[in-house]
N, C-alpha and C positions, 0 to 999 in steps of 0.2 A: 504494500500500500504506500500511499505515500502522503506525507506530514505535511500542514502547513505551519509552520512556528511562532507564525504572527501575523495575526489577520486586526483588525477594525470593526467588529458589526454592530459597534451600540449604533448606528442610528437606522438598525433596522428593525423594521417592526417583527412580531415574530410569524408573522405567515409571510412576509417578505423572507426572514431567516432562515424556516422551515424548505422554504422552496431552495434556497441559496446549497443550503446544504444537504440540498438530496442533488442538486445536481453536482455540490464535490464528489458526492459518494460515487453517481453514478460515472466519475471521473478516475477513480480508483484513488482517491483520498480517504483517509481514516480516522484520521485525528486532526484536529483546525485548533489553534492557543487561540481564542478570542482574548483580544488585550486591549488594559486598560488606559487612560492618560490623566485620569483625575478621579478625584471620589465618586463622582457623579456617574463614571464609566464603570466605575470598578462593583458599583453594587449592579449596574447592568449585567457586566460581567458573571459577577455569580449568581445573578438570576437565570442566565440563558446558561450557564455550566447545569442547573442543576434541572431544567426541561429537556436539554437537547443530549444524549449519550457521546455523541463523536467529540464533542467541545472541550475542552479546558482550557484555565484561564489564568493572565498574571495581571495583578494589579497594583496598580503603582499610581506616582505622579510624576509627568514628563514634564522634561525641562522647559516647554514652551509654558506650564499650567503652573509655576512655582510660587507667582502674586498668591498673595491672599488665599490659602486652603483653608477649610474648615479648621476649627480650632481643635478639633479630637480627629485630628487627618488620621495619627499615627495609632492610634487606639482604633479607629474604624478600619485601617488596612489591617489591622494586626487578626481582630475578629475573623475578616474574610481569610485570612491567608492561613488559617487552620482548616480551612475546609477540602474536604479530601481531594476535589479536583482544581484547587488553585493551585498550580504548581511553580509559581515563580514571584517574585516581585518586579516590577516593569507593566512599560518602560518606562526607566527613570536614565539619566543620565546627563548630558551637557553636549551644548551644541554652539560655537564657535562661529558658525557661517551664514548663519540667517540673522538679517537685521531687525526681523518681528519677534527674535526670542528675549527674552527677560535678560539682560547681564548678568557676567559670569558671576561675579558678586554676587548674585541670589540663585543662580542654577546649583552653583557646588556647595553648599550648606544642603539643601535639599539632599540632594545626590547623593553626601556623605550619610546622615539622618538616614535616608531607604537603606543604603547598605548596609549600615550596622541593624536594621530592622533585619534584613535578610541574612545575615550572620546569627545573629540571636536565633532565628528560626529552622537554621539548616539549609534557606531556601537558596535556588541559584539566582542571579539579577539578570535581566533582560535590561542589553543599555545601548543608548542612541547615545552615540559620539560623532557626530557629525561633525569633521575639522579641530578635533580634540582628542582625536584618539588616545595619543599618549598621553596624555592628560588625564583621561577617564580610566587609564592601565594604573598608572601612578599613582592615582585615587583608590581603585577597587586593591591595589596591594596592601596600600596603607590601611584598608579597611579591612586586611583580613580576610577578603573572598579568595574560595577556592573556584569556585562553578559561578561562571557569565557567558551569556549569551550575549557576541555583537551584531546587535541584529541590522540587515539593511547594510551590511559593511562595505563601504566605497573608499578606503582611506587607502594610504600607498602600501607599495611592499615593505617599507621598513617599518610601517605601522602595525603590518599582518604578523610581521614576525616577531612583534612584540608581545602582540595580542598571543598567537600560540607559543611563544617561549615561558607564556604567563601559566600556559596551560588550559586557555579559555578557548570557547569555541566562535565560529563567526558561523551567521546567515546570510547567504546570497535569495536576490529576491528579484524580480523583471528584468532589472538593468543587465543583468547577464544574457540577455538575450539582445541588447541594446547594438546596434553595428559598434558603434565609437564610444563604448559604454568605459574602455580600461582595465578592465577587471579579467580580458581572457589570459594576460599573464598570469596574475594574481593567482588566477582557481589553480592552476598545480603547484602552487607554493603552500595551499594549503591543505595539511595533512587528512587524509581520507576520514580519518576516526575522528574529526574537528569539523565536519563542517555538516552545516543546516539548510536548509530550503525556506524561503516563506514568498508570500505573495505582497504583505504589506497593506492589504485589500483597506480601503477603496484607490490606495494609488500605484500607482508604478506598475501598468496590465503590463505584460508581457508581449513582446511581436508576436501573433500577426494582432495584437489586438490594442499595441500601444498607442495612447490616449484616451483610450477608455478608460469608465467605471471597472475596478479591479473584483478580481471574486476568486475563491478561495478553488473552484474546480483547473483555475486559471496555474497553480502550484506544480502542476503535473509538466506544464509546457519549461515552467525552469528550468526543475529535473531532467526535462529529455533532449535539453538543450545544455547542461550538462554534462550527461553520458557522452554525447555525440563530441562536445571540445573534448574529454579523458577519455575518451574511445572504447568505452565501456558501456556494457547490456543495460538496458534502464533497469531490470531485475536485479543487477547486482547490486547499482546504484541504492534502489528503495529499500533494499533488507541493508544496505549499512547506513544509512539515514535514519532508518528505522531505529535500531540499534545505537546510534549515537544520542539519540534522541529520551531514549529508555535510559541510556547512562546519565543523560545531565539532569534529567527531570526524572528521579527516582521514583514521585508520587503520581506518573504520568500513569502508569499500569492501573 
């Protein structure tokens, strides 16, 4: 089968959701992380985790949403993040390259705060380093994480191999299907038991379908895009994705 690691669906209703994810299934998708970016997602979040079977969820707050959280942010993620299909904290992290995000002044306080949330908990971090990567490494070391997911990762090779000398994993997501996307060196730098699929749904669809509204059946075109740069059977691909996947998110089974 094959995983998406990080999808978007709070803003869909749930017969819009229901449909979405029967057409992953019929995609040969298995499991979708619905993920959060703020309290408000995050209880969406575990509402659609505990209707829909194939789903699981990380809930966090992203760097773009760090103004003003509720005052029991940290008390409210903590509740969800015991529940048996939340398997992550995320996305949380810090993002350098967009001038609509909050200053790093208020991203990395934050950032810091989830990860020791996620350490306290055992949980892995889902994190958006957008133009920080090493910065977001240097942070999740200082914070004592063992297990992060980079999700969405577009940063360079000396970034990548920071990020896996750390020991963390990276997600590739549309843009590797992208012509001039940069990233076809990257993928065989990074080691086979390190790396993740996700779609990023509602953005970043995949050729042939880029510019489009993204959707989770949409995962599979990654994957077999892929295989084809490593010159590998899509089969082989999804049972070690698969597998990778079961190692970082232990509560994922």
């Amino acid at each position: 089968m094959w995983i998406d690691s990080h999808a978007h669906l709070g803003d869909l209703g749930d017969h819009d959701l229901a449909a979405t994810l029967r057409e992953a299934a019929e995609a040969e998708v298995g499991i979708v992380v619905s993920t959060a970016t703020d309290c408000t997602t995050a209880y969406l979040v575990a509402q659609q985790c505990d209707r829909h079977p194939m789903l699981r969820g990380a809930v966090g707050i992203s760097p773009f949403d760090v103004i003003d959280p509720p005052a029991t942010w940290y008390d409210d993620l903590t509740a969800l993040l015991v529940r048996p299909k939340i398997i992550a904290v995320g996305e949380i992290g810090i993002d350098a390259t967009n001038p609509r995000y909050p200053p790093l002044s208020l991203q990395q306080p934050m950032f810091e705060k989830q990860l020791s949330l996620a350490r306290s908990l055992g949980l892995p971090a889902v994190i958006h380093s957008r133009g920080a990567e090493k910065r977001a490494i240097d942070i999740c070391r200082s914070a004592g994480i063992t297990d992060a997911l980079f999700h969405c990762f577009t940063g360079s090779r000396e970034a990548l191999a920071a990020v896996i000398d750390r020991g963390y994993y990276v997600s590739l997501s549309g843009i590797i299907t992208f012509k001039n996307s940069g990233l076809h060196d990257s993928l065989r730098d990074i080691p086979f038991d390190r790396l993740l699929i996700e779609t990023d749904t509602p953005y970043l669809a995949p050729v042939p379908h880029r510019g489009e509204k993204n959707r989770p059946a949409w995962v599979r075109l990654v994957g077999e895009e892929i295989a084809r740069l490593l010159g590998k059977e899509s089969e082989e691909l999804q049972e070690q994705l698969e597998e990778n996947f079961r190692r970082l998110f232990g509560k994922a089974v």
